[in-house]
N, CA, C and O atoms as CSV, one atom per row, in Angstrom:
chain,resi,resn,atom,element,x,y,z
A,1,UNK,N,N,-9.320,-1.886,7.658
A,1,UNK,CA,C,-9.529,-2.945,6.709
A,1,UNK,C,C,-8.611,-4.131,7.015
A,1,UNK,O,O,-9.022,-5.290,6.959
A,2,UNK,N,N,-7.149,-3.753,7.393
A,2,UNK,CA,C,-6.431,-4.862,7.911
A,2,UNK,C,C,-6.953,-5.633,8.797
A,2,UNK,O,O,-6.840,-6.858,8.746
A,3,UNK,N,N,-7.823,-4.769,10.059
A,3,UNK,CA,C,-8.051,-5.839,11.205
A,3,UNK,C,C,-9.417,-6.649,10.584
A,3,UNK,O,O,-9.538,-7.673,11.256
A,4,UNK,N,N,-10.366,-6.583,9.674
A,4,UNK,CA,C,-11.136,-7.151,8.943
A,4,UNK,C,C,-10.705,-8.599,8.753
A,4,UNK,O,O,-10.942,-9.727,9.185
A,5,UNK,N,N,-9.979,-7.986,7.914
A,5,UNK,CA,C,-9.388,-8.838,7.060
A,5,UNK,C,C,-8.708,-10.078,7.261
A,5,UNK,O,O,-9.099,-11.226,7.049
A,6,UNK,N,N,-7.403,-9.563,7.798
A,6,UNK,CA,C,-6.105,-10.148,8.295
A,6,UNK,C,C,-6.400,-10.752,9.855
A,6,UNK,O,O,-6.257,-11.938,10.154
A,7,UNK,N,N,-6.930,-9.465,10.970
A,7,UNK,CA,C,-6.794,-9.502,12.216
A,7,UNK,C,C,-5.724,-9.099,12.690
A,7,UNK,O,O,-5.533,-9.459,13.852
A,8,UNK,N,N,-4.493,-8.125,11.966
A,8,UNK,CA,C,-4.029,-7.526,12.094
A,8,UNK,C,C,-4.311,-5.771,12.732
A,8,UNK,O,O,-4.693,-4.862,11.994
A,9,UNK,N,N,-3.989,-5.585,14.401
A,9,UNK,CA,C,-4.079,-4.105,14.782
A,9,UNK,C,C,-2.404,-3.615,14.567
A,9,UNK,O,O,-1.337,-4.184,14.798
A,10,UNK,N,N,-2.806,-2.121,13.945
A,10,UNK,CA,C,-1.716,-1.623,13.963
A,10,UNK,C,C,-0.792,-1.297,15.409
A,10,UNK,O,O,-1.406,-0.924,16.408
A,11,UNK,N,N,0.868,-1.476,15.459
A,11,UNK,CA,C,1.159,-1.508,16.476
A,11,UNK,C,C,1.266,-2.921,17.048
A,11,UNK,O,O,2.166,-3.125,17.863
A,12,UNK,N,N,0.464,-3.897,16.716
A,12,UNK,CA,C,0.697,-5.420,17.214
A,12,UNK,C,C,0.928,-6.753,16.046
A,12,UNK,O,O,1.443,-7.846,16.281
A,13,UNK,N,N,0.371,-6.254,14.757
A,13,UNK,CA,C,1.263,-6.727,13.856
A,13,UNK,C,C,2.239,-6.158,12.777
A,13,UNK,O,O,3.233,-6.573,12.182
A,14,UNK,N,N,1.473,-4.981,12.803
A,14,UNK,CA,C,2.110,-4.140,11.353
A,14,UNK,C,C,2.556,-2.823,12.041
A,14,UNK,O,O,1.742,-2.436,12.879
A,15,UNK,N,N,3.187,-2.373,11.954
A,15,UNK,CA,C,3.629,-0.981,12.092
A,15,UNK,C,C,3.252,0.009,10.874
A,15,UNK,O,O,3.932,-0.167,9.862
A,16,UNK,N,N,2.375,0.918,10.822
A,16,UNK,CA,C,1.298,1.607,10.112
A,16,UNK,C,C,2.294,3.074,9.686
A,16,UNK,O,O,3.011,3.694,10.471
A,17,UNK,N,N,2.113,3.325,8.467
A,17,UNK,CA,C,2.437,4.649,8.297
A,17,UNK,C,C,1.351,5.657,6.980
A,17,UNK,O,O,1.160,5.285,5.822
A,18,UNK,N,N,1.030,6.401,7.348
A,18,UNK,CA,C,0.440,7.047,6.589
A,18,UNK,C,C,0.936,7.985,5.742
A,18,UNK,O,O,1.884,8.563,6.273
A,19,UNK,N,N,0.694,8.384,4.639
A,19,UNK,CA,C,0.897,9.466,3.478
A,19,UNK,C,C,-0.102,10.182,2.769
A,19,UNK,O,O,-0.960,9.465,2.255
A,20,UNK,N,N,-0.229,11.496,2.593
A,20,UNK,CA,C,-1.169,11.702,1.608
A,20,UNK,C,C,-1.348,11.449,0.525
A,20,UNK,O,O,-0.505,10.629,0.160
A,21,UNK,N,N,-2.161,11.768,-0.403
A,21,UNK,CA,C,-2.155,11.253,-1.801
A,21,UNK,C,C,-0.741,11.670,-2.958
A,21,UNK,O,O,-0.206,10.908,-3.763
A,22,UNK,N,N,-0.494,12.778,-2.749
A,22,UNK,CA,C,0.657,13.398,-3.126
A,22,UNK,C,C,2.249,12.213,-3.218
A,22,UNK,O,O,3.070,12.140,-4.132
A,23,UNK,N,N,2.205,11.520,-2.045
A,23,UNK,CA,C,4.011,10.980,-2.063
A,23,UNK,C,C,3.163,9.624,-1.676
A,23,UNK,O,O,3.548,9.059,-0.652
A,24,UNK,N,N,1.903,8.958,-2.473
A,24,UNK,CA,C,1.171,7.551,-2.147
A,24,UNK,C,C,2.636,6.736,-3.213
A,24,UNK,O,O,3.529,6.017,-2.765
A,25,UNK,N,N,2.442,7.159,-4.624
A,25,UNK,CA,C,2.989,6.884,-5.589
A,25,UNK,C,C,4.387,6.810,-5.165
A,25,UNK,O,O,4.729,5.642,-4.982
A,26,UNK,N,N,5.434,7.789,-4.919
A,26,UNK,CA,C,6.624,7.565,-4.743
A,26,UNK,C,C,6.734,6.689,-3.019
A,26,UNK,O,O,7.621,5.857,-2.827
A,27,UNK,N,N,5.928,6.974,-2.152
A,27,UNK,CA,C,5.458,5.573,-0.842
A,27,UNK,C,C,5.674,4.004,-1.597
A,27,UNK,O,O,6.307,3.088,-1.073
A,28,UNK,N,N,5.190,3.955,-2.558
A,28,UNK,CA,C,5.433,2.821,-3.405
A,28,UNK,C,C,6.305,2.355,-3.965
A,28,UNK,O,O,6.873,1.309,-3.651
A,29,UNK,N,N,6.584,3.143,-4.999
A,29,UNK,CA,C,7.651,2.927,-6.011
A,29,UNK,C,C,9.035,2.823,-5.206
A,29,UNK,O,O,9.797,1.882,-5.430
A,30,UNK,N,N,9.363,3.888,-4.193
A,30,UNK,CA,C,10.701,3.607,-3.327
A,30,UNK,C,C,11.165,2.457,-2.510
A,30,UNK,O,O,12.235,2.188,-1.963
A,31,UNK,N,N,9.809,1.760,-2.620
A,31,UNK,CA,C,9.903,0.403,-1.231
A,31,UNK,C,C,9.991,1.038,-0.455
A,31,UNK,O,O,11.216,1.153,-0.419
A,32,UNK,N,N,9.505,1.829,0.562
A,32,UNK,CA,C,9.619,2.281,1.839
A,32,UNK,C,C,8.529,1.725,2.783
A,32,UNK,O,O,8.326,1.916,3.982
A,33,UNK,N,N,7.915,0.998,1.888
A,33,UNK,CA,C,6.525,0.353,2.845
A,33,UNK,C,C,6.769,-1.014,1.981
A,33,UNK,O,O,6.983,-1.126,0.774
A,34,UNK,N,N,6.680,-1.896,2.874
A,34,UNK,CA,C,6.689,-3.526,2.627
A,34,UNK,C,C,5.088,-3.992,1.803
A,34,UNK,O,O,4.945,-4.871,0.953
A,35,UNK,N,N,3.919,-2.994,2.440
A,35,UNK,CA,C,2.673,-3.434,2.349
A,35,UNK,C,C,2.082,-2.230,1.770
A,35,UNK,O,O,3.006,-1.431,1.924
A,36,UNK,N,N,0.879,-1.413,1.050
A,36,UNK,CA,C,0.326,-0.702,1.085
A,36,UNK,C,C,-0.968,-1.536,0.744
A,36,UNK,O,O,-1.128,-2.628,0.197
A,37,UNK,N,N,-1.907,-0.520,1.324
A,37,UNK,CA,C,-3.358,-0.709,1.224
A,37,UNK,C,C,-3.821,0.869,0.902
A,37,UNK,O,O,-3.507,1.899,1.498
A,38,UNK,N,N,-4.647,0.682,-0.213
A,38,UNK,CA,C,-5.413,2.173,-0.625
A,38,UNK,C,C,-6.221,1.816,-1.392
A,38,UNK,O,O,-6.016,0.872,-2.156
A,39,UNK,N,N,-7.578,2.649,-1.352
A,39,UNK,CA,C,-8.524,2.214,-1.979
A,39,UNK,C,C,-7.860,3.038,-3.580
A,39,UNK,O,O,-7.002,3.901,-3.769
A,40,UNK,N,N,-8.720,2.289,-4.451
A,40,UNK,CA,C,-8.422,2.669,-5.892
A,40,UNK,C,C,-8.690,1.711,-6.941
A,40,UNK,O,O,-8.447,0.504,-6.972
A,41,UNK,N,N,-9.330,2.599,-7.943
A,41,UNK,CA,C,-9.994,1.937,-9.102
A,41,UNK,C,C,-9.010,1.210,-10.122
A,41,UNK,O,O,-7.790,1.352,-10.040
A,42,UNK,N,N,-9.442,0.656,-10.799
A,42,UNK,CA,C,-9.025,0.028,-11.799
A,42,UNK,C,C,-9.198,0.261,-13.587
A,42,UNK,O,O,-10.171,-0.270,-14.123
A,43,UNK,N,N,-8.606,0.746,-14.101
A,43,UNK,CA,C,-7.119,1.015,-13.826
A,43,UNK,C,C,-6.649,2.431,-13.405
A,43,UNK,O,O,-7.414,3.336,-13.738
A,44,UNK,N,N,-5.506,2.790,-12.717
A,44,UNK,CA,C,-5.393,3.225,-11.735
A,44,UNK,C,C,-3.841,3.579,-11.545
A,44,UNK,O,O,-3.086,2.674,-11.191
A,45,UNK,N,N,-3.287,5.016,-11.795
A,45,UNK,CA,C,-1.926,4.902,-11.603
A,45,UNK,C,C,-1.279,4.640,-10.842
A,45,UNK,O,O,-0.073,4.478,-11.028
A,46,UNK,N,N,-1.870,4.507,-9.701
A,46,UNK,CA,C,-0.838,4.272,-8.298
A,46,UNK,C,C,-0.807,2.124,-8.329
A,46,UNK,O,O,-0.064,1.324,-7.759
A,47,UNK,N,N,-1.758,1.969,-9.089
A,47,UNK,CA,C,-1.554,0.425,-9.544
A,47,UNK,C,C,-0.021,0.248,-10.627
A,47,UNK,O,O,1.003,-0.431,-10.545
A,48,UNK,N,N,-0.464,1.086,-11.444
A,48,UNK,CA,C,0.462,1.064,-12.288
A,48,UNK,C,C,1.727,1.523,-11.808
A,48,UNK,O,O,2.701,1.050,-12.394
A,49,UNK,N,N,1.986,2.475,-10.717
A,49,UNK,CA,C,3.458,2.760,-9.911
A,49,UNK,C,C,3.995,1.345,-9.019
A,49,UNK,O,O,5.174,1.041,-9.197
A,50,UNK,N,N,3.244,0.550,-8.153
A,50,UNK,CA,C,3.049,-0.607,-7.442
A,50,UNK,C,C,3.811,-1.747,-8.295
A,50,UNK,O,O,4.685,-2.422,-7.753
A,51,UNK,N,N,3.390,-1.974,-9.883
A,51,UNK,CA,C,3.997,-2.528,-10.180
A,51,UNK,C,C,5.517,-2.552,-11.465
A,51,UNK,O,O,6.187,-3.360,-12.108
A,52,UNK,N,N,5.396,-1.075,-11.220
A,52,UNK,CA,C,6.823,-0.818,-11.614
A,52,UNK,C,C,7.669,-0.963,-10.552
A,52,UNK,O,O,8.821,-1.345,-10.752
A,53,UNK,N,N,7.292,-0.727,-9.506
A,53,UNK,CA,C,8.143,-0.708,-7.962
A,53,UNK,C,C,8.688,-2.458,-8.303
A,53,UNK,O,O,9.740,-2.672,-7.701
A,54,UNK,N,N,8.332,-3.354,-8.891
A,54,UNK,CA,C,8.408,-4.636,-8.718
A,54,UNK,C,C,7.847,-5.620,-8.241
A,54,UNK,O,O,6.760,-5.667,-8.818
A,55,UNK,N,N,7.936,-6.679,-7.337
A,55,UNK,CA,C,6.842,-7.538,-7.608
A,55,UNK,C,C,6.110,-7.397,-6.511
A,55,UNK,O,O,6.641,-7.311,-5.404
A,56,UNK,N,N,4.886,-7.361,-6.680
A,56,UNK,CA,C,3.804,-6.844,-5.846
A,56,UNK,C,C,2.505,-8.192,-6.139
A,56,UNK,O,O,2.497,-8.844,-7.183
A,57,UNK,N,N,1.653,-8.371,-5.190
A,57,UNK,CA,C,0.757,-8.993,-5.330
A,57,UNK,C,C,-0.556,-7.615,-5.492
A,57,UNK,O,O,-0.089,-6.555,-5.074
A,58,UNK,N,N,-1.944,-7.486,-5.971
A,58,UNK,CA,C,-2.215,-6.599,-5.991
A,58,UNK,C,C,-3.890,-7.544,-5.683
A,58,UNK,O,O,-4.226,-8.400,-6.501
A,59,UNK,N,N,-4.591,-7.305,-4.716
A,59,UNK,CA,C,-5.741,-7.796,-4.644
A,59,UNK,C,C,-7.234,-6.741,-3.942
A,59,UNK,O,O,-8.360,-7.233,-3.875
């Protein structure tokens, strides 16, 4: 979806890390990822973890 999107390949702009659904939420909330992308409805707890983590754009 990044290279869609952005034109971003992983490895040449972003350095990619994956998680399962399990540690998506704390992936977030810790800042350990600058960026996440995951599909998900609205409303949606891992929305709602994203922006307890602080300020997040969410689109």
């Amino acid at each position: 979806m990044l290279q869609i999107v952005a034109g971003l390949k992983e490895g040449k702009g972003y350095k990619g890390i994956q998680v399962n659904w399990g540690q998506a939420n704390k992936t977030i909330a810790d800042g350990s990822a600058d960026f996440n992308l995951l599909p998900s409805t609205h409303p949606g707890d891992r929305i709602a973890a994203g922006q307890a983590a602080g300020k997040m754009r969410i689109i």
